[in-house]
C-alpha positions as CSV (number, residue, x, y, z in Angstrom):
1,X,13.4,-6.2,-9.5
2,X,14.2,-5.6,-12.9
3,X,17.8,-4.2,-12.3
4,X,20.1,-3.2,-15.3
5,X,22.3,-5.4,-16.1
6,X,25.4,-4.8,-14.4
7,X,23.6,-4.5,-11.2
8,X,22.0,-8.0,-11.0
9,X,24.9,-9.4,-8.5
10,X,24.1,-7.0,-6.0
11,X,20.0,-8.0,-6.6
12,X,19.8,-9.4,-3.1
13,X,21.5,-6.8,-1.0
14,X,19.6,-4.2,-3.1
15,X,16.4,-6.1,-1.8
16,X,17.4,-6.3,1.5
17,X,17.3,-2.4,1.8
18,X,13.2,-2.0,1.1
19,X,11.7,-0.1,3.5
20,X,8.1,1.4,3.9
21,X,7.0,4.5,3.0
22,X,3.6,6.6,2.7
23,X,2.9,8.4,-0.3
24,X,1.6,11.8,-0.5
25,X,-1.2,12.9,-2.5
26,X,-2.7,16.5,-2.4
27,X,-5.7,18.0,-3.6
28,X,-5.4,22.0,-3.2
29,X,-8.6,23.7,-1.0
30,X,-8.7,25.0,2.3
31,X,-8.3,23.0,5.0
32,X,-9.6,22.4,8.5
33,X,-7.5,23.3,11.6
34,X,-6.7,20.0,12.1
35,X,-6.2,18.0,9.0
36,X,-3.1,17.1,7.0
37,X,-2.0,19.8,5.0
38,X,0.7,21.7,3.0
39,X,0.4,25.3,3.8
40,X,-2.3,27.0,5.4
41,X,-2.9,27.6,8.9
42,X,-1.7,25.3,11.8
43,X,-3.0,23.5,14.7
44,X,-1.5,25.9,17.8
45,X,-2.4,26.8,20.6
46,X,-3.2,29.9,22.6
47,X,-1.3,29.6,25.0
48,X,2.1,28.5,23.5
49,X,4.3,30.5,22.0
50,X,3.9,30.7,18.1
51,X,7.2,29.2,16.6
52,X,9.8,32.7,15.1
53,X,13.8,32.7,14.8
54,X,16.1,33.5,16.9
55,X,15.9,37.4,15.3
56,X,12.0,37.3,16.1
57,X,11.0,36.7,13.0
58,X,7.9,34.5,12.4
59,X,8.4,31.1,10.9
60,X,5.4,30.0,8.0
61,X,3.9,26.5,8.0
62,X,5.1,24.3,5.5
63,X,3.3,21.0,6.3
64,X,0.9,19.4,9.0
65,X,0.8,15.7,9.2
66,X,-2.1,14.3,11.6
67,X,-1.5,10.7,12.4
68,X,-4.8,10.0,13.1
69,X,-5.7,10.6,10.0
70,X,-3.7,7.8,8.2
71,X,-5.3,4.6,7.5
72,X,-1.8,3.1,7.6
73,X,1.2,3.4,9.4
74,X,5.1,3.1,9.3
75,X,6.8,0.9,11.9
76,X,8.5,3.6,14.7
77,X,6.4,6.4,13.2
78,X,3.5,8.4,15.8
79,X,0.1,6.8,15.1
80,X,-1.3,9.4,16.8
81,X,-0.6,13.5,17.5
82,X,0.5,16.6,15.0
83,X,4.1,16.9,13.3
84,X,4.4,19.9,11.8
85,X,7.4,21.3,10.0
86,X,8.0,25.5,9.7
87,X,10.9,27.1,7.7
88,X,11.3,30.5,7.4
89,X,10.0,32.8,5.0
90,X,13.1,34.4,3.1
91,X,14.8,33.6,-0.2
92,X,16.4,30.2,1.0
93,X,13.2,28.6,2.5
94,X,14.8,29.0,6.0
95,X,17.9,26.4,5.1
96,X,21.0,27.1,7.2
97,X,24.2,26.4,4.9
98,X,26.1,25.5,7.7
99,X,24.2,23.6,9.9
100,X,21.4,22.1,8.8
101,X,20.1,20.6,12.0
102,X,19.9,24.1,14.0
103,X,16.5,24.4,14.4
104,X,16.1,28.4,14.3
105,X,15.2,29.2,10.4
106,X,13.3,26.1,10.5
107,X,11.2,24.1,13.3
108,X,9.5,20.7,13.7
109,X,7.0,20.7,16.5
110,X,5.3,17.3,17.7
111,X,2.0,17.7,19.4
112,X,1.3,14.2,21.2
113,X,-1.6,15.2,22.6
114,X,-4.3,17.2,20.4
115,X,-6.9,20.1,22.6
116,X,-9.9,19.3,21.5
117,X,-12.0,22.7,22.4
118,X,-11.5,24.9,19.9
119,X,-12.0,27.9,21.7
120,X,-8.1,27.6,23.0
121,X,-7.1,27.5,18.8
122,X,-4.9,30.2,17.9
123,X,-6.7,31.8,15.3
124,X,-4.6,34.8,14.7
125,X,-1.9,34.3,13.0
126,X,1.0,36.3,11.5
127,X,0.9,37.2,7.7
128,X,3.9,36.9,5.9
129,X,4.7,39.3,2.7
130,X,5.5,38.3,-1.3
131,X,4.2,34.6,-2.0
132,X,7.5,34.5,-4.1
133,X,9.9,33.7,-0.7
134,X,7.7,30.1,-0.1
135,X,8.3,27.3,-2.0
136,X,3.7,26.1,-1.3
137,X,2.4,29.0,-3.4
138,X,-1.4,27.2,-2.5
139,X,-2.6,25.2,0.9
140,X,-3.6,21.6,0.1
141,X,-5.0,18.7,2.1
142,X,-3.4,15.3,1.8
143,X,-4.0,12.1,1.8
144,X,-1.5,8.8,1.9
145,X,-0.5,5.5,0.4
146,X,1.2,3.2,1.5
147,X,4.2,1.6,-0.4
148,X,7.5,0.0,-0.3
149,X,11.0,1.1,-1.9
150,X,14.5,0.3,-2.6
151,X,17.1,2.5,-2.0
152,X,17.2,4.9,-4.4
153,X,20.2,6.1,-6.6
154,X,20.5,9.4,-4.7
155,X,21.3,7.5,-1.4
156,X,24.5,8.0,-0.1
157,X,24.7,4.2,1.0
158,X,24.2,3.2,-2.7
159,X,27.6,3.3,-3.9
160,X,28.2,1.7,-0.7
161,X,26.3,-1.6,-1.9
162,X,27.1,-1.5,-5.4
163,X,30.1,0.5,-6.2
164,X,28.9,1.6,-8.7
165,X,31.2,4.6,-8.7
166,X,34.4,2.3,-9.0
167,X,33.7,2.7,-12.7
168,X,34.9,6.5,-12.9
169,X,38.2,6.0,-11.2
170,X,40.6,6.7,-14.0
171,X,37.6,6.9,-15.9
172,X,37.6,7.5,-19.9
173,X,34.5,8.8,-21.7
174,X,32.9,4.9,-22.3
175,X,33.6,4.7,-18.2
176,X,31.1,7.7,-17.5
177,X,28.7,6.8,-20.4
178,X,28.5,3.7,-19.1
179,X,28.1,4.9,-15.4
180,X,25.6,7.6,-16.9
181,X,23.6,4.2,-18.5
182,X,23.2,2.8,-15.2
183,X,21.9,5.2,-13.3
184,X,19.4,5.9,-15.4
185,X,18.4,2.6,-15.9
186,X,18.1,2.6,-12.1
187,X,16.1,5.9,-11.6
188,X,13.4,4.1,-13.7
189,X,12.8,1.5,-11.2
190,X,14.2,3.8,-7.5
191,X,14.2,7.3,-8.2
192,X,13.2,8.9,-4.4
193,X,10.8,10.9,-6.1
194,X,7.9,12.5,-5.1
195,X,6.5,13.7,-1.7
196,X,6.1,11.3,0.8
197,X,7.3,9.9,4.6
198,X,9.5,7.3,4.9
199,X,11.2,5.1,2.4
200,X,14.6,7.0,0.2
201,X,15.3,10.5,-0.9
202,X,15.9,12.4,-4.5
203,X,18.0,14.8,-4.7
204,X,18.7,17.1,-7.3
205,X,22.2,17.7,-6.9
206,X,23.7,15.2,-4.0
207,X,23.0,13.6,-0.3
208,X,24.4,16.4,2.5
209,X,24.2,13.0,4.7
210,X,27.6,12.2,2.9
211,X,29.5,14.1,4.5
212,X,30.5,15.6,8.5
213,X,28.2,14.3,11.0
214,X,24.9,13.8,9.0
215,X,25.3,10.3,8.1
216,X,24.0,9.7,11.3
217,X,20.5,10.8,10.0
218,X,19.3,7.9,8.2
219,X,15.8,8.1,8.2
220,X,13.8,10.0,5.5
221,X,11.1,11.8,8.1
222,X,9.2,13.7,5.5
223,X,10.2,14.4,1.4
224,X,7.9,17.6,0.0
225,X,8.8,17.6,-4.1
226,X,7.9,20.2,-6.9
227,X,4.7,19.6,-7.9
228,X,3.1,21.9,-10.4
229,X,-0.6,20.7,-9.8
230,X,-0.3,21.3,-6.3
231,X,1.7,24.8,-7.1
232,X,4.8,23.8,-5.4
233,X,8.3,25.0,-6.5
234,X,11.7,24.6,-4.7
235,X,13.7,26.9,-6.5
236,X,14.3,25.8,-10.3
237,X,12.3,21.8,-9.7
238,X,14.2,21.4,-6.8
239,X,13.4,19.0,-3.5
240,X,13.1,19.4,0.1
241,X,13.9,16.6,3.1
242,X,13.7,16.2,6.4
243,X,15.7,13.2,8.0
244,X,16.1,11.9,11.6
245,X,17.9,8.8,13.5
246,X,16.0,5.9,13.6
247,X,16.7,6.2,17.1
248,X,15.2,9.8,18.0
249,X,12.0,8.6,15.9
250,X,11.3,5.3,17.6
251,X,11.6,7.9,20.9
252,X,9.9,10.5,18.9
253,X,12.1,12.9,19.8
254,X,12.0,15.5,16.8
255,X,14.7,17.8,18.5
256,X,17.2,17.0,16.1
257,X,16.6,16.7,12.4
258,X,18.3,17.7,9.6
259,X,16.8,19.8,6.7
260,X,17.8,20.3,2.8
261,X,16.4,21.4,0.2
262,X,18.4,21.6,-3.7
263,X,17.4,22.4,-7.0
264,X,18.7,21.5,-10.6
């Protein structure tokens, strides 16, 4: 790893924390009911009940991931099914300042098993008003890479390994500068950027896992980033994740993740 300077003692416990991940690529057309997507319509069926708040409103599909799709895989991650991730259509994307895990403004669904008759498709779906309230302005199909990462300098367990942020206590104007150097120097080589499942988040402002009951969620389940080819906006360059225990993945139990989205 080519680390900055000041962070070549902590080379090996930054190496330790590479994990797996599967980048993103999208190519904006329509899609088929089934395939991997951002936008668009999604896989549902008939005769379940299409996902709304708890006011009745409808939720909007934000992304489709089809497991069967992917030539690779990440360890504890389906390898087979549908995850698909709604948020509401309103002026926040659906996110719930106060709780971020109570899935009403926003809903991950896990199909395990996929109908294969068409016929018993929903194909009626709701429409949903100004294309300004959605972060996807156009659908796109996807396609993934597999990679490894590092943590990134966004994580909250970074300072943890490093302590890195011991340089701002009592800090003078060279303390920050030099803190400010660092950090840079580190987002060249584990910035968190871009969409993508698995591996370490960015953030545009800082991790909501710091704090309350979230750390808990430690597990980056899905990342969907600004990205102006694929006409996606979250606010002013902002970025959107989705996280989950370890735990309630290996079970893939998707009752309980927590969402966030930020902008600069």
């Amino acid at each position: 790893m080519n680390l900055p300077q000041q962070l070549q003692p902590y080379a090996a416990r930054l190496a330790e924390t590479k994990k797996p991940s599967l980048l993103i690529e999208g190519k904006v057309r329509a899609t088929t009911t089934l395939e991997s997507k951002f936008g668009g319509q999604p896989y549902w069926l008939t005769t379940d009940a299409y996902p709304v708040t708890e006011s009745g409103e409808p939720l909007r599909l934000l992304a489709q991931l089809n497991f069967s799709e992917m030539e690779e895989s990440i360890p504890h991650y389906p390898t087979e099914g549908i995850l698909q991730f709604f948020v509401a259509d309103d002026d926040v994307y659906g996110l719930n300042f106060e709780d971020g895990t109570h899935q009403d403004t926003f809903r991950v669904v896990y199909h395990e098993s996929i109908e294969s008759d068409p016929s018993k498709w929903m194909m009626d779906f709701p429409t949903f008003g100004d294309e300004h309230y959605f972060p996807i302005e156009k659908e796109s199909a996807l396609s993934f890479e597999s990679s490894t990462e590092i943590v990134s300098g966004a994580d909250y367990r970074f300072n943890t390994l490093t302590n890195v942020d011991q340089l701002l206590e009592n800090a003078t104007d060279e303390d920050y500068e030099a803190h400010d150097e660092i950090m840079e120097a580190y987002h060249e080589i584990a910035s968190g950027q871009g969409s993508k499942l698995g591996g370490y988040p960015f953030f545009t402002q800082e991790d909501p896992r710091a704090y309350g009951d979230y750390p808990t969620f430690d597990t980056l389940l899905l990342q969907i980033d600004t990205d102006d080819e694929l006409s996606i906006m979250w606010g002013d360059m902002g970025v959107a994740n989705f996280f989950i225990a370890s735990d309630d993945l290996k079970k893939h139990d998707f009752s309980n993740v927590l969402y966030n989205w930020d902008c600069s």
